[in-house]
N, C-alpha and C positions, 0 to 999 in steps of 0.2 A: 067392260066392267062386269058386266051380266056374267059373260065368260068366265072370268078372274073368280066369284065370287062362286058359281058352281063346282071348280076344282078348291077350293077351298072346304068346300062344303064335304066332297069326297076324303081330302087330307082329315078333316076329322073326324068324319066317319069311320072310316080304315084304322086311325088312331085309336079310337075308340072299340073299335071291333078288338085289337090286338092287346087294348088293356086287360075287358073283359074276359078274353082266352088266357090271360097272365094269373088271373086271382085263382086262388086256392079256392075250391070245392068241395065239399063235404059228401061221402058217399054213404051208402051201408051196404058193406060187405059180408053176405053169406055163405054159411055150406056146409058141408058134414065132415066128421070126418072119420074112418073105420077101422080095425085091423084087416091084417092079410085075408083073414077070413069072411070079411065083407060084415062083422058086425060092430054095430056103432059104440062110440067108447066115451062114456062120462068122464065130463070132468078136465078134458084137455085145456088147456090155457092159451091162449092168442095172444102175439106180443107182435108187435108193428116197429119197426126198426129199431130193431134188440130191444124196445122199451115197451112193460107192461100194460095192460089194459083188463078190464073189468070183465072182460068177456070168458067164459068158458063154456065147455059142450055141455047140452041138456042127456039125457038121458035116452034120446034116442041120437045121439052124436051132433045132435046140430046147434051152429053157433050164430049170432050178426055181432059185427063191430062195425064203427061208425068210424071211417078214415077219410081224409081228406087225399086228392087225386095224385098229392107231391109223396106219397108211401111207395119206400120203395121195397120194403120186404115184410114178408110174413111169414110167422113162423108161431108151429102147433108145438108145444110140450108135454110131453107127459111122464111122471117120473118109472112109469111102469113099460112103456113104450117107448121114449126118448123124444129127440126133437126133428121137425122136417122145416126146412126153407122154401119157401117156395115166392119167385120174387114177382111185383104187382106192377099189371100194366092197365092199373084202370079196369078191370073186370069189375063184373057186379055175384060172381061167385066162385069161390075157388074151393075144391075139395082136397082131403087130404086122405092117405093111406098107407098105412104102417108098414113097410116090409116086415116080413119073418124073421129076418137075422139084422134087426137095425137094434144099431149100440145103444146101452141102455144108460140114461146119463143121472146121476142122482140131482138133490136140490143143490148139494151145498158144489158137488161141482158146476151144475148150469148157473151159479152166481157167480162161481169163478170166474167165468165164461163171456161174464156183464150183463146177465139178465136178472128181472125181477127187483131194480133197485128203485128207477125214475119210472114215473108214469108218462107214456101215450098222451101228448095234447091235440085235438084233430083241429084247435084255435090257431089264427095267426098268430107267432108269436113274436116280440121286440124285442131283439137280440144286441141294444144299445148302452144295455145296463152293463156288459164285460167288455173287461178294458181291452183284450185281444183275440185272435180263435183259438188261442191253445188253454187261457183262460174258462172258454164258453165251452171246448170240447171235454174239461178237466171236469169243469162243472154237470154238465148238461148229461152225457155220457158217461156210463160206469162201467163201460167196456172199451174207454180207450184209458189208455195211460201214456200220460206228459211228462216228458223228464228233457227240461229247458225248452228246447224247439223239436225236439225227437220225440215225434207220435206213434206208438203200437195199436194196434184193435188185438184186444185181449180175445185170443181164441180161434184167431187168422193163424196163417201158418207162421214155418219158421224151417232155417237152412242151418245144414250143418257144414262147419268148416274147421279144419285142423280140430274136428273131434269135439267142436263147442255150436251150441245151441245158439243162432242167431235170429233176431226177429225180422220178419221181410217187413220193407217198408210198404204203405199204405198206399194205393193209386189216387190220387186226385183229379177228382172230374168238376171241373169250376165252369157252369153254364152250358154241356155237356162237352165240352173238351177237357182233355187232359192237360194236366198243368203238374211243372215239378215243384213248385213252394206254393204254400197257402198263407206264409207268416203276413203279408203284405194286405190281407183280406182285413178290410175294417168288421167287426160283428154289426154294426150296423147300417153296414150295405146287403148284409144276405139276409134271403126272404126265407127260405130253407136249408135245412141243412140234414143230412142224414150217415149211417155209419151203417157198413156192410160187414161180416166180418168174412165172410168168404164168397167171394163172385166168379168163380171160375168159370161157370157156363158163356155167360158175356166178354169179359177182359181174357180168359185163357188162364197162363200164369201169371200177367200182367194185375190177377187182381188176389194172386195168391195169400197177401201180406194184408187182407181186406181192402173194401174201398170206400172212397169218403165223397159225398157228392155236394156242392155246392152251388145252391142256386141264388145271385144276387139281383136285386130289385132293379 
């Protein structure tokens, strides 16, 4: 009995240990960020997967925002220096640094793009209230666009074939595997959710068409 009642005791411990590592955590992420020439540039904007946040650089380049450890990308803009990605792996500082010949994107095309529309929540949030994920994605994200079950990330690549402009579909990462349909996903089984729009360093071209990650409770 004694026996019986000590592995018991371990099973909920363990349990417990694994829930704890499951909850979303709140960090704050800092750093600077510069031109080519090493000097720090007011005013840059922080956006935490493709979605806005309050934060921009002081005037000697440095920034903190406040993100929870399920962020998967961040990304600096500026409309005189452009934008850099640079994706999060739970650091407690990331810097940033403008090349010399980086594209220079204006506002009304970086909304094109799906930024600057939704705000940044670094809260749990209850994804119970839409009726399906293409619903929650249509809503939620202003850089994806839903037309019936066919998902784009606005600003991800695209193929040409017989001379026309095709959009590459999205990679789905559901619990970190890959999955080819997410229509089946209840919104109120996922704890997070996030949208890439270009992940090439990680997928290859596998995430050329953006990628969309999904993590259920």
């Amino acid at each position: 009995m004694k026996s019986l009642l000590t592995i018991l005791f371990i099973v909920f411990s363990f349990n417990s240990l694994i829930t704890q590592n499951n909850e979303s955590k709140i960090f704050e992420l800092k750093g600077s960020i510069k031109d080519y020439d090493g000097s720090p540039i007011k005013g840059v904007r922080i956006f935490v997967d493709s979605l806005k946040t309050k934060s921009k650089t002081d005037k000697h380049g440095a920034y903190s925002v406040k993100i929870t450890n399920e962020a998967k990308l961040i990304t600096a803009y500026s409309e005189k220096y452009g934008l850099i990605d640079i994706e999060y792996n739970n650091e407690d500082r990331i810097d940033f640094i403008f090349p010399k010949d980086k594209e220079i994107i204006s506002k009304k095309r970086f909304s094109e793009m799906g930024f600057g529309y939704s705000v940044y929540n670094n809260n749990s949030i209850d994804y119970s209230s839409y009726t399906d994920i293409f619903q929650l994605l249509r809503t939620k994200f202003p850089n994806v666009r839903v037309i019936g079950q066919e998902i784009r990330v606005i600003g991800a690549g695209k193929s040409l074939s017989n001379g026309s402009d095709f959009f590459i579909k999205p990679l789905y990462i559901v619990n970190g595997t890959q999955v080819s349909n997410i229509a089946s996903i209840s919104p109120a089984d996922i704890k997070h959710i996030s949208v890439e729009r270009v992940n090439s360093s990680l997928y290859g071209s596998r995430g050329a068409g953006g990628v969309i990650k999904i993590k259920l409770k």
